[in-house]
Backbone as CSV, one residue per row, in Angstrom:
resi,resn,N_x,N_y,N_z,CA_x,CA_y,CA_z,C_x,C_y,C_z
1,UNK,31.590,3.591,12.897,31.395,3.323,11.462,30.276,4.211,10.924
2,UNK,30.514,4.818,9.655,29.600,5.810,8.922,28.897,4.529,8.348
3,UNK,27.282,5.328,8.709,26.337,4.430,7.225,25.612,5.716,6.632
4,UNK,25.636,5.181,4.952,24.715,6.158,4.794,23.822,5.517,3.624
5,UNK,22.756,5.884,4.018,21.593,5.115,2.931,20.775,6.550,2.299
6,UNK,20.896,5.738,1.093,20.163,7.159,0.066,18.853,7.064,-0.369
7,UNK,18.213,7.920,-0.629,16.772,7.806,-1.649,17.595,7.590,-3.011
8,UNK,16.635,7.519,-4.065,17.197,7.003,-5.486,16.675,7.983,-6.136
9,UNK,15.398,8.463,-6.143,14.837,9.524,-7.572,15.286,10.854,-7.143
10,UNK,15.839,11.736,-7.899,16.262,12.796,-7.843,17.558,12.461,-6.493
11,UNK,18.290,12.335,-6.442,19.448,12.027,-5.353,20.487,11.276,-6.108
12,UNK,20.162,9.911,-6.421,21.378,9.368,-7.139,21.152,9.800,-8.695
13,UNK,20.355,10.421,-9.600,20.019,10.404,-10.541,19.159,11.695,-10.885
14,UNK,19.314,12.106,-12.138,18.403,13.192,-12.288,16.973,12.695,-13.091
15,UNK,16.154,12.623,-12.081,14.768,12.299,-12.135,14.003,13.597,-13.193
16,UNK,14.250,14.010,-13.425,13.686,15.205,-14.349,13.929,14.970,-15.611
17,UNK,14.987,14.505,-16.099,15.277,13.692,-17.605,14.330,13.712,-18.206
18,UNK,14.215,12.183,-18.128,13.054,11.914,-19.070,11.594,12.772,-18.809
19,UNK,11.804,13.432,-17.867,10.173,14.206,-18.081,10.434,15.606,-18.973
20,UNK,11.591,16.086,-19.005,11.950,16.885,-19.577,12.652,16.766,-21.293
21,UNK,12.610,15.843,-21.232,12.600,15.341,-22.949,11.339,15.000,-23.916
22,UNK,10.134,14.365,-22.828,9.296,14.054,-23.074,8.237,15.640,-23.277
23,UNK,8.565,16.403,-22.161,7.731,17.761,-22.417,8.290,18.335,-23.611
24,UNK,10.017,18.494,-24.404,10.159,19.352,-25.388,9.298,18.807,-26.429
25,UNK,9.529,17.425,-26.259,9.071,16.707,-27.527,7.449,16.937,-27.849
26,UNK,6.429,17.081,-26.839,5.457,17.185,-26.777,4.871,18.179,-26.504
27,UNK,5.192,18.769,-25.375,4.761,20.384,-25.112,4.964,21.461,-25.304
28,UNK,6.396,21.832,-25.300,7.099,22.931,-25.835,6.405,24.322,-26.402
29,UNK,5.752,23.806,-27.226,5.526,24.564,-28.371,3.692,24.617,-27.521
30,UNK,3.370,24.405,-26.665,1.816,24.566,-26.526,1.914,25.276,-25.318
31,UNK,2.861,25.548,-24.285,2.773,26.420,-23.145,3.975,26.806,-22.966
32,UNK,4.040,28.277,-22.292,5.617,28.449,-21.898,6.013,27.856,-20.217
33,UNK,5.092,27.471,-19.879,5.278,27.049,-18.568,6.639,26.552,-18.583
34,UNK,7.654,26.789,-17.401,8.952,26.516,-16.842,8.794,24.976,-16.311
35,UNK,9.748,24.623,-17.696,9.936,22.851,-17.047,9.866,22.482,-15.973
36,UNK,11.030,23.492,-15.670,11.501,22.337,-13.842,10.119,22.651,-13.050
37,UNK,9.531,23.860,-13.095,8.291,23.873,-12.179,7.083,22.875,-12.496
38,UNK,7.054,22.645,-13.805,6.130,21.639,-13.901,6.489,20.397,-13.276
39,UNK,7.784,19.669,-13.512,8.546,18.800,-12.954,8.144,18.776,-11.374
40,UNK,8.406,19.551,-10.784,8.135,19.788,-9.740,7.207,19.102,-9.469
41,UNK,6.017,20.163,-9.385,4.941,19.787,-9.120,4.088,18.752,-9.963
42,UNK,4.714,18.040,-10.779,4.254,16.698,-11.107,4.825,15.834,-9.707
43,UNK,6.342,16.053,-8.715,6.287,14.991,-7.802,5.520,15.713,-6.708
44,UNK,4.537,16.439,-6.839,3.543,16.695,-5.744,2.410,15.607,-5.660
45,UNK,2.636,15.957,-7.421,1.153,14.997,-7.581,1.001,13.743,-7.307
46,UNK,2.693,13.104,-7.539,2.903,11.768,-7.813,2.988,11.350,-6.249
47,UNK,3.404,11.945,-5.164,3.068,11.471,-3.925,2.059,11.571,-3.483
48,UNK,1.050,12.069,-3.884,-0.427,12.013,-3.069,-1.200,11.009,-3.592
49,UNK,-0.935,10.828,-5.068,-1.277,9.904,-6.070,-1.219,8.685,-5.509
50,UNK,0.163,8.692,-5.108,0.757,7.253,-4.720,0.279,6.746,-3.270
51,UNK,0.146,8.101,-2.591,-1.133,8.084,-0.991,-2.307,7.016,-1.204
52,UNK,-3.071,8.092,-2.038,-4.313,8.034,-2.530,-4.358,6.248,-3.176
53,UNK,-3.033,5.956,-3.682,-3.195,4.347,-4.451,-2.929,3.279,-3.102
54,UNK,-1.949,3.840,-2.423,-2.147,2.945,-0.960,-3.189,2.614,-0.691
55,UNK,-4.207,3.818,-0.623,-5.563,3.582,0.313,-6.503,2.671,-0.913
56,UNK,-6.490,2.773,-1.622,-7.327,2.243,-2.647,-8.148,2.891,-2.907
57,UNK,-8.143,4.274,-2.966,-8.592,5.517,-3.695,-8.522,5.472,-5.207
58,UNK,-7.806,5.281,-5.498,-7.001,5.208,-7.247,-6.236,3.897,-7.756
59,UNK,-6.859,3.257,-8.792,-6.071,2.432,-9.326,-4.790,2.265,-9.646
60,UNK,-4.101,1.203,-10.121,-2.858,1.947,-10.116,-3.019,1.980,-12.093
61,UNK,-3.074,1.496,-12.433,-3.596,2.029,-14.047,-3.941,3.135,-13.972
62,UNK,-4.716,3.944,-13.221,-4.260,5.339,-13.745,-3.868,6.076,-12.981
63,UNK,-2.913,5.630,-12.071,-1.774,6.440,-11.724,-1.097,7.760,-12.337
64,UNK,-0.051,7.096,-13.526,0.461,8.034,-14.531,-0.501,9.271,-15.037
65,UNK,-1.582,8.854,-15.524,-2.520,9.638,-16.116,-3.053,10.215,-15.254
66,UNK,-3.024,10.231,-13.891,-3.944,11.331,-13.014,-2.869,12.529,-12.724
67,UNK,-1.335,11.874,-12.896,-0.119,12.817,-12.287,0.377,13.732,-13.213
68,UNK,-0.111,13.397,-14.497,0.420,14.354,-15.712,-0.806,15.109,-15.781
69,UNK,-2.078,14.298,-15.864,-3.194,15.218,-16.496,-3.350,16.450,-15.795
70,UNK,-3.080,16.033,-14.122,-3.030,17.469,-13.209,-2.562,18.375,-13.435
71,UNK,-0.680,17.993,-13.986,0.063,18.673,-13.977,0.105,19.775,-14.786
72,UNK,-0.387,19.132,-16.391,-0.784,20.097,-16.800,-1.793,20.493,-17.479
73,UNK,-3.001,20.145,-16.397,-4.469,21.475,-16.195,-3.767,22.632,-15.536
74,UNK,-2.722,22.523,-14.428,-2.467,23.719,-14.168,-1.945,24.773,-14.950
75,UNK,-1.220,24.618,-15.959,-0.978,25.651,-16.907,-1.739,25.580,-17.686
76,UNK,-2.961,25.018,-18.298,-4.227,24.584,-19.180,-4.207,24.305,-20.123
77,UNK,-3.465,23.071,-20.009,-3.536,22.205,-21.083,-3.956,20.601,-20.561
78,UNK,-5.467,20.597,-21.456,-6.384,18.962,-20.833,-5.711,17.867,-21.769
79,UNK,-5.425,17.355,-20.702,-4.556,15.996,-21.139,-5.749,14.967,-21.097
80,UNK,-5.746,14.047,-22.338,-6.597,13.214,-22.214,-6.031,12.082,-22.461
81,UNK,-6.760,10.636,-21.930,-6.201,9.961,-21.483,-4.999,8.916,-22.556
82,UNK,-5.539,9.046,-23.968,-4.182,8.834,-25.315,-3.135,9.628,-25.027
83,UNK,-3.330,10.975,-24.772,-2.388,11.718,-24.666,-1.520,11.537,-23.439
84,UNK,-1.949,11.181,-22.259,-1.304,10.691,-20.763,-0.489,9.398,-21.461
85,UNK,-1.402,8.706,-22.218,-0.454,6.976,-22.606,0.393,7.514,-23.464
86,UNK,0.648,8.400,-24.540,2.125,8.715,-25.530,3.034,9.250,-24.461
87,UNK,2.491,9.768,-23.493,3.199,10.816,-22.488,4.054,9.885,-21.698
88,UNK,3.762,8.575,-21.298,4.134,7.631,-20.503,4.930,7.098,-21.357
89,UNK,4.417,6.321,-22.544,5.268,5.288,-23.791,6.326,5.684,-23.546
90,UNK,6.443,7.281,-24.007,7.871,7.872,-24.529,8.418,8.447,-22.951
91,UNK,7.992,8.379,-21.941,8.833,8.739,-20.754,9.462,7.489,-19.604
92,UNK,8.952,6.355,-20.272,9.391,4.881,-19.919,10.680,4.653,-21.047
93,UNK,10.652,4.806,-22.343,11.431,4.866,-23.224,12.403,5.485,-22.545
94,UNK,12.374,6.720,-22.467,13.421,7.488,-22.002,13.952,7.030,-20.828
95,UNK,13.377,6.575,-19.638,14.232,6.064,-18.332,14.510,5.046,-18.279
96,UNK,14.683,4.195,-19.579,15.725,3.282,-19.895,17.359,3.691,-19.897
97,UNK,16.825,4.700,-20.337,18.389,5.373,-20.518,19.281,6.378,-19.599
98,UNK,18.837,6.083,-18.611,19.162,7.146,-17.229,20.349,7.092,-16.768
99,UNK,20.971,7.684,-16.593,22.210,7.220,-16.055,22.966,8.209,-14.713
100,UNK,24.005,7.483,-13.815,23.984,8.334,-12.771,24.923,9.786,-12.726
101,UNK,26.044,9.667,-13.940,26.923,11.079,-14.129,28.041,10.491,-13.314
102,UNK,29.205,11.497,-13.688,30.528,10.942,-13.605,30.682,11.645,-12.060
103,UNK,29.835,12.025,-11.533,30.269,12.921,-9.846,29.757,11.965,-9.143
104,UNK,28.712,11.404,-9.521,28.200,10.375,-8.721,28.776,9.181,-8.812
105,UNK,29.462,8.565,-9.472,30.148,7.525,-9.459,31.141,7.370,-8.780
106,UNK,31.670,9.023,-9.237,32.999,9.273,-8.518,32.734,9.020,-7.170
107,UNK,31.574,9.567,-6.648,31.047,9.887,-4.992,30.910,8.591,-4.180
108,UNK,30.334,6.868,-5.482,30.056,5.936,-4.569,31.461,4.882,-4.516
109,UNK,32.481,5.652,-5.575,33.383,5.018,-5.153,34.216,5.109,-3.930
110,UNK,34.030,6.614,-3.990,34.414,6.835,-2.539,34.053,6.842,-1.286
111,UNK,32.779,6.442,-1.412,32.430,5.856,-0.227,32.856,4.487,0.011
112,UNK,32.827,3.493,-0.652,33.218,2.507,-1.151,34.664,2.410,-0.675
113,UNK,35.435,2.990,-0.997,37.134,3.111,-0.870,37.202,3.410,0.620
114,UNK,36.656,4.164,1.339,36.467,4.483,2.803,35.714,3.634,3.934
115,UNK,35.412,2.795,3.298,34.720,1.624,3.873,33.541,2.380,4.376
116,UNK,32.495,2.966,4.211,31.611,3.797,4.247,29.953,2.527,4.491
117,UNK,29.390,1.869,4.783,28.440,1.424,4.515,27.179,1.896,4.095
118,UNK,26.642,1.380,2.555,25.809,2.134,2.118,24.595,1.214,1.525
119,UNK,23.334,1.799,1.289,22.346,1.239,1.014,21.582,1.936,0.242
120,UNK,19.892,1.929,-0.404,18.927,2.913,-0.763,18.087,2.407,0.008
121,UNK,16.915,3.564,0.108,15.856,3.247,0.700,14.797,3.719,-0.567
122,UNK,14.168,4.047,-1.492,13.340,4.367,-2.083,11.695,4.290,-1.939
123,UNK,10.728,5.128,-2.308,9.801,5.006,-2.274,9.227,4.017,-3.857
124,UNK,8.219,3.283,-3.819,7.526,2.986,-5.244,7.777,1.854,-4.870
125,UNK,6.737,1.421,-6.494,6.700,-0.308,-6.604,7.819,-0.935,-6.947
126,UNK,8.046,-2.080,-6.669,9.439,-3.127,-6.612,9.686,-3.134,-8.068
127,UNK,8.995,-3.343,-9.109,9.329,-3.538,-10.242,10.411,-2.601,-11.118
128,UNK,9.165,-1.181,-11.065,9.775,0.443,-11.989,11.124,0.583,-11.387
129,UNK,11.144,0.477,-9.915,12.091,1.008,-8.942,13.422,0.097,-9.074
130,UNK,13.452,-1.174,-9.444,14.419,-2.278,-9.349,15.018,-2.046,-10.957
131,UNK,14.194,-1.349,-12.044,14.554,-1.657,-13.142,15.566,-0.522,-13.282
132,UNK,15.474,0.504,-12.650,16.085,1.802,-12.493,17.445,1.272,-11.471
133,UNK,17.127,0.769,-10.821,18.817,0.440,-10.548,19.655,-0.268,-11.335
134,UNK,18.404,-1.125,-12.158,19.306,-2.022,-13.343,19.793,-1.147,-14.239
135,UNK,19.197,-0.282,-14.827,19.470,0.811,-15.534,20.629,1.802,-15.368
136,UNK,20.545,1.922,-14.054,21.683,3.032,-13.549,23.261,2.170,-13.165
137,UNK,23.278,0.729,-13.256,24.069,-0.059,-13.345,24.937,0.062,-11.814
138,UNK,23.752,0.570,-10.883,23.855,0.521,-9.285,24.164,-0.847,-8.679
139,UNK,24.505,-1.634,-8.813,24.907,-3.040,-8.694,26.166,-3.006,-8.396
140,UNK,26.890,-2.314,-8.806,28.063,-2.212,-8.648,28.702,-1.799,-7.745
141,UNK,27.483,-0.856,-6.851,28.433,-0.532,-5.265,27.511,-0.816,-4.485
142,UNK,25.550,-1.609,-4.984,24.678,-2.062,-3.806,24.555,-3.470,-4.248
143,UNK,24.346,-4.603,-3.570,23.937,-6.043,-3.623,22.859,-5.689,-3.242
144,UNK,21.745,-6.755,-3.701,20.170,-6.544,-3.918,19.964,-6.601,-2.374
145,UNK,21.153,-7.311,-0.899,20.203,-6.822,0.160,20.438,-5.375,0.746
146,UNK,20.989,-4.843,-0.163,21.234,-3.143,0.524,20.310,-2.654,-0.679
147,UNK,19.559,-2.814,-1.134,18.207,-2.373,-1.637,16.966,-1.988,-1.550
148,UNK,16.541,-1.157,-0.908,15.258,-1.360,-0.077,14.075,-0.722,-0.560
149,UNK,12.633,-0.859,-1.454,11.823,-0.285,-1.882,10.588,-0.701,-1.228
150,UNK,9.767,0.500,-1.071,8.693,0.977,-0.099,7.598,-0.071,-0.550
151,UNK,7.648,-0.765,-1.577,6.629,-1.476,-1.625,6.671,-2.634,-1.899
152,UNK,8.208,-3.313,-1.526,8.454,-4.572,-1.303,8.440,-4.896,0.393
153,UNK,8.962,-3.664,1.074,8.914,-3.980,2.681,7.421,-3.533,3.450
154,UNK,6.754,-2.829,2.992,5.584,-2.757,3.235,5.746,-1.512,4.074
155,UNK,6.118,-0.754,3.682,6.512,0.979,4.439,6.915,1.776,3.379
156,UNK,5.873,3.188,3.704,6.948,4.046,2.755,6.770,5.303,3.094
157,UNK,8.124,6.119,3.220,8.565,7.197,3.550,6.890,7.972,3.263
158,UNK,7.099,8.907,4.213,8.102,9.186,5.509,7.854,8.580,7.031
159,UNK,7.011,7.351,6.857,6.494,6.795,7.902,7.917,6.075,8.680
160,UNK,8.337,6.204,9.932,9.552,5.804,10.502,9.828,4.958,10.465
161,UNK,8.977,3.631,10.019,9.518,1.946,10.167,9.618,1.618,8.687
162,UNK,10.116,2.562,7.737,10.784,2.210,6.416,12.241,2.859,7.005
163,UNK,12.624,3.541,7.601,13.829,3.492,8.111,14.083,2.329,9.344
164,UNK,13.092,2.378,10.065,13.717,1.534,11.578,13.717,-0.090,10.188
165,UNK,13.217,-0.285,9.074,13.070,-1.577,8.691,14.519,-1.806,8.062
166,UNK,15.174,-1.069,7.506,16.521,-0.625,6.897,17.370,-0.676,8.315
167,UNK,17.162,-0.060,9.488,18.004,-0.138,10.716,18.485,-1.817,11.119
168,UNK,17.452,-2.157,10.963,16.895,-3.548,11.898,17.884,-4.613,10.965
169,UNK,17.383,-4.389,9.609,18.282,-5.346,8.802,19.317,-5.649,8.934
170,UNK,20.116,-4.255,9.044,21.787,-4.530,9.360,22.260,-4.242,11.168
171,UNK,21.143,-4.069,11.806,21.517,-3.776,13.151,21.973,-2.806,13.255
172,UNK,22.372,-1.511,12.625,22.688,-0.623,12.204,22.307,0.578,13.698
173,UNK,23.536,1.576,14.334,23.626,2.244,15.082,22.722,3.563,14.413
174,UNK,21.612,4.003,14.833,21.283,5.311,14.264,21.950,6.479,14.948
175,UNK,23.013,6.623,15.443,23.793,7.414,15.889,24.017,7.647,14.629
176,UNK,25.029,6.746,13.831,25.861,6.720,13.098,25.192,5.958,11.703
177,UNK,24.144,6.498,11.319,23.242,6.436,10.102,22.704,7.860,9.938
178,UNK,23.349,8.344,8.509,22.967,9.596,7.413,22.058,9.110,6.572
179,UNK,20.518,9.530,6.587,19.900,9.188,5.471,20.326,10.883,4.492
180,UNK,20.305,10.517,3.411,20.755,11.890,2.229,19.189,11.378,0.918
181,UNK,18.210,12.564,0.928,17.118,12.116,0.108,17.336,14.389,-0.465
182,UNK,16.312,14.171,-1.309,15.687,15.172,-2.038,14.686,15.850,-1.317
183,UNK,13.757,15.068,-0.934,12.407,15.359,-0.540,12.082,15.938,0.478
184,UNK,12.007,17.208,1.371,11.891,17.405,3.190,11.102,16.426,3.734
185,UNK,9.927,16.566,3.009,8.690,15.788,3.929,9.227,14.698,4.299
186,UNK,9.527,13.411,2.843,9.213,12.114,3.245,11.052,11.318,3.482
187,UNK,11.965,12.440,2.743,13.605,12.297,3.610,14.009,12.812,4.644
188,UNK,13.588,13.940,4.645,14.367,14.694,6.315,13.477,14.790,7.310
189,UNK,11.817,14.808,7.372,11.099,14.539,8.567,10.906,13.068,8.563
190,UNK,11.187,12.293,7.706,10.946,10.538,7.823,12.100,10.133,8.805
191,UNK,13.309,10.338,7.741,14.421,10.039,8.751,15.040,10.445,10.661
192,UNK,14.738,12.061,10.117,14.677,12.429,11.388,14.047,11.763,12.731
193,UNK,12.523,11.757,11.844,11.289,10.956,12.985,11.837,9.538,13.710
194,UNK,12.428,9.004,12.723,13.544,7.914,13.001,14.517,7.978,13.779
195,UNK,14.821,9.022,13.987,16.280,9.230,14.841,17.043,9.264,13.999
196,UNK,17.517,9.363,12.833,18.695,9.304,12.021,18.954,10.271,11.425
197,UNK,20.644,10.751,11.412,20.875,12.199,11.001,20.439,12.399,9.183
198,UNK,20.274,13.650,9.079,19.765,13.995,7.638,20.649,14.587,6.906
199,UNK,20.826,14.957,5.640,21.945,15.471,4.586,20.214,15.914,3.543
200,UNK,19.812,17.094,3.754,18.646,17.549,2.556,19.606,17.710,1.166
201,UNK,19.308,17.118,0.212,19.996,17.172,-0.867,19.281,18.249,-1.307
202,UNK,19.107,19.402,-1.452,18.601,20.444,-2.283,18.880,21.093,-3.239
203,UNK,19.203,19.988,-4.072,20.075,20.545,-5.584,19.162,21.126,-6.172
204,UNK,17.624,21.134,-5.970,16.959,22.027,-6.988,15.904,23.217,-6.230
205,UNK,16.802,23.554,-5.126,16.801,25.187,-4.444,14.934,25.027,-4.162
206,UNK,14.719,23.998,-3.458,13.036,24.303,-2.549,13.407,25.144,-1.756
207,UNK,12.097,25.698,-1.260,12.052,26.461,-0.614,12.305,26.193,1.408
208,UNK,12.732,26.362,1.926,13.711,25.653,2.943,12.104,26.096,4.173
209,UNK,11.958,25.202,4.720,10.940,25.332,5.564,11.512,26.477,6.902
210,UNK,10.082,26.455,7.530,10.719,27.716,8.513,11.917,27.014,10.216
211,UNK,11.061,26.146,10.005,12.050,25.166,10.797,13.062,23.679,10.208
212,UNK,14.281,24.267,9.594,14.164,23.273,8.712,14.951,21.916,9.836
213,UNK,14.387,20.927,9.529,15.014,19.412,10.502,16.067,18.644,9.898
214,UNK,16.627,19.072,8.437,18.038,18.738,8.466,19.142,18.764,9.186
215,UNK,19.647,18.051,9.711,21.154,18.616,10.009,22.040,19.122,9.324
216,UNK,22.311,18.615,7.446,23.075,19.682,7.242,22.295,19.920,5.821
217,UNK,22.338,20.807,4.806,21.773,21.004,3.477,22.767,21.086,2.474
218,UNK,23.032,19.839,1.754,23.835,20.730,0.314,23.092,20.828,-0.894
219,UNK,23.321,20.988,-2.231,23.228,21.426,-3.198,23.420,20.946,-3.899
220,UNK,24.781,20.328,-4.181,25.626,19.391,-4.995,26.296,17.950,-4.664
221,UNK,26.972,17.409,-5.579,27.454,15.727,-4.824,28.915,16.508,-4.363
222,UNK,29.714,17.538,-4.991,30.491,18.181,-4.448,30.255,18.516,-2.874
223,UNK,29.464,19.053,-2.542,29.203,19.570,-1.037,29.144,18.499,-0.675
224,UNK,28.405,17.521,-1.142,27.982,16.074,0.044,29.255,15.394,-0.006
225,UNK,30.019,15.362,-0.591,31.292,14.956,-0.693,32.238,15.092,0.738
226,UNK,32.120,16.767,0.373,33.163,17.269,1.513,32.608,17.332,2.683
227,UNK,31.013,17.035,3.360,29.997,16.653,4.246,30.908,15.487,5.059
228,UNK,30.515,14.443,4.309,31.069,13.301,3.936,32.677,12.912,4.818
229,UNK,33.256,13.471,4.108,34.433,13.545,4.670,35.314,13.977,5.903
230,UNK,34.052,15.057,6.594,34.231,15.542,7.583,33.936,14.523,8.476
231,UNK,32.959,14.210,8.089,32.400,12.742,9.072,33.269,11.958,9.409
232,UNK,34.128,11.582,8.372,35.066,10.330,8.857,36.296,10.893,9.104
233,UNK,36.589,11.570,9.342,37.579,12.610,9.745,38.564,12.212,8.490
């Protein structure tokens, strides 16, 4: 039996949206800096951030405002802290409205139709993270116990017992468990570290490490598709 459990931000959904509606609306016109690179490296910030809030380094109130203001001092523009809160208002606004696209639907039906067993594993707090599946109207191919967020189980990627905690639940063969995430670090060396095969989703062309620990890399839900399919013969 195939399992495959997914990350949620940038994987089932395009996580760049609302940050990229929120920058035309606001920045546009004050730097030419390249969206997606800012994007980017705003989720640099937002995982060390989110390190740094584990340890009790950083509040979580200003979370948001430490991950934008960084983001963009680097092209030099000082974000202050009104300006971090309109930046948030209107980028919470916006990921109300997220939605997963007609390839991806297509993709969990067919897993679904193949008897495929599937789950998420996500990083973040239970709340933002749960409202985004409500949002993405993910209910429909996960029940809340194939749900799994890093800061309801008390693990979070890429540390191995947020996967072995997802294993354990369903008793689940890691032979025959595909984790499929975005991220190298905390999807394909987490999972791996785990024992469980990897699918690097690299739809937005990182730069591929020198040893990379995927087993396989696609690009698109097309490629992971036909991945997919090979698997189950």
């Amino acid at each position: 039996m195939l399992n495959l459990i997914f990350d949620l931000d940038d994987t089932l959904y395009n996580l760049m949206g609302p940050f990229e509606l929120v920058h035309k609306k606001l920045y546009a016109d004050k730097t030419d800096a390249d969206c997606t690179q800012l994007f980017m490296q705003s989720r640099v910030y937002s995982d060390e951030i989110m390190e740094a809030e584990k340890k009790g380094l950083i509040p979580h109130e200003d979370c948001f405002y430490e991950r934008v203001k960084r983001t963009y001092h680097d092209v030099g523009i000082e974000m202050s802290r009104e300006d971090a809160d309109i930046f948030e208002q209107l980028y919470r606004s916006f990921q109300k409205k997220i939605t997963l696209g007609n390839r991806v639907e297509g993709f969990l039906d067919y897993c679904k139709s193949n008897d495929i067993f599937i789950a998420i594993l996500t990083n973040g707090r239970p709340e933002p993270q749960y409202a985004k599946v409500v949002a993405l109207g993910l209910h429909k191919w996960f029940d809340d116990e194939h749900i799994f967020i890093s800061g309801g189980i008390g693990y979070q990627k890429p540390d191995p017992q947020a996967f072995k905690y997802v294993e354990n639940a369903f008793a689940l063969n890691p032979e025959e468990t595909w984790y499929v995430g975005d991220t190298y670090e905390a999807d394909v060396v987490g999972a791996n570290t785990a024992g469980w095969h990897t699918i690097w989703f690299n739809h937005r062309n990182r730069e591929c490490p020198e040893k990379n620990r995927a087993d396989i890399t696609v690009k698109s839900i097309e490629e992971l598709k036909e991945v997919i399919r090979g698997q189950i013969g």
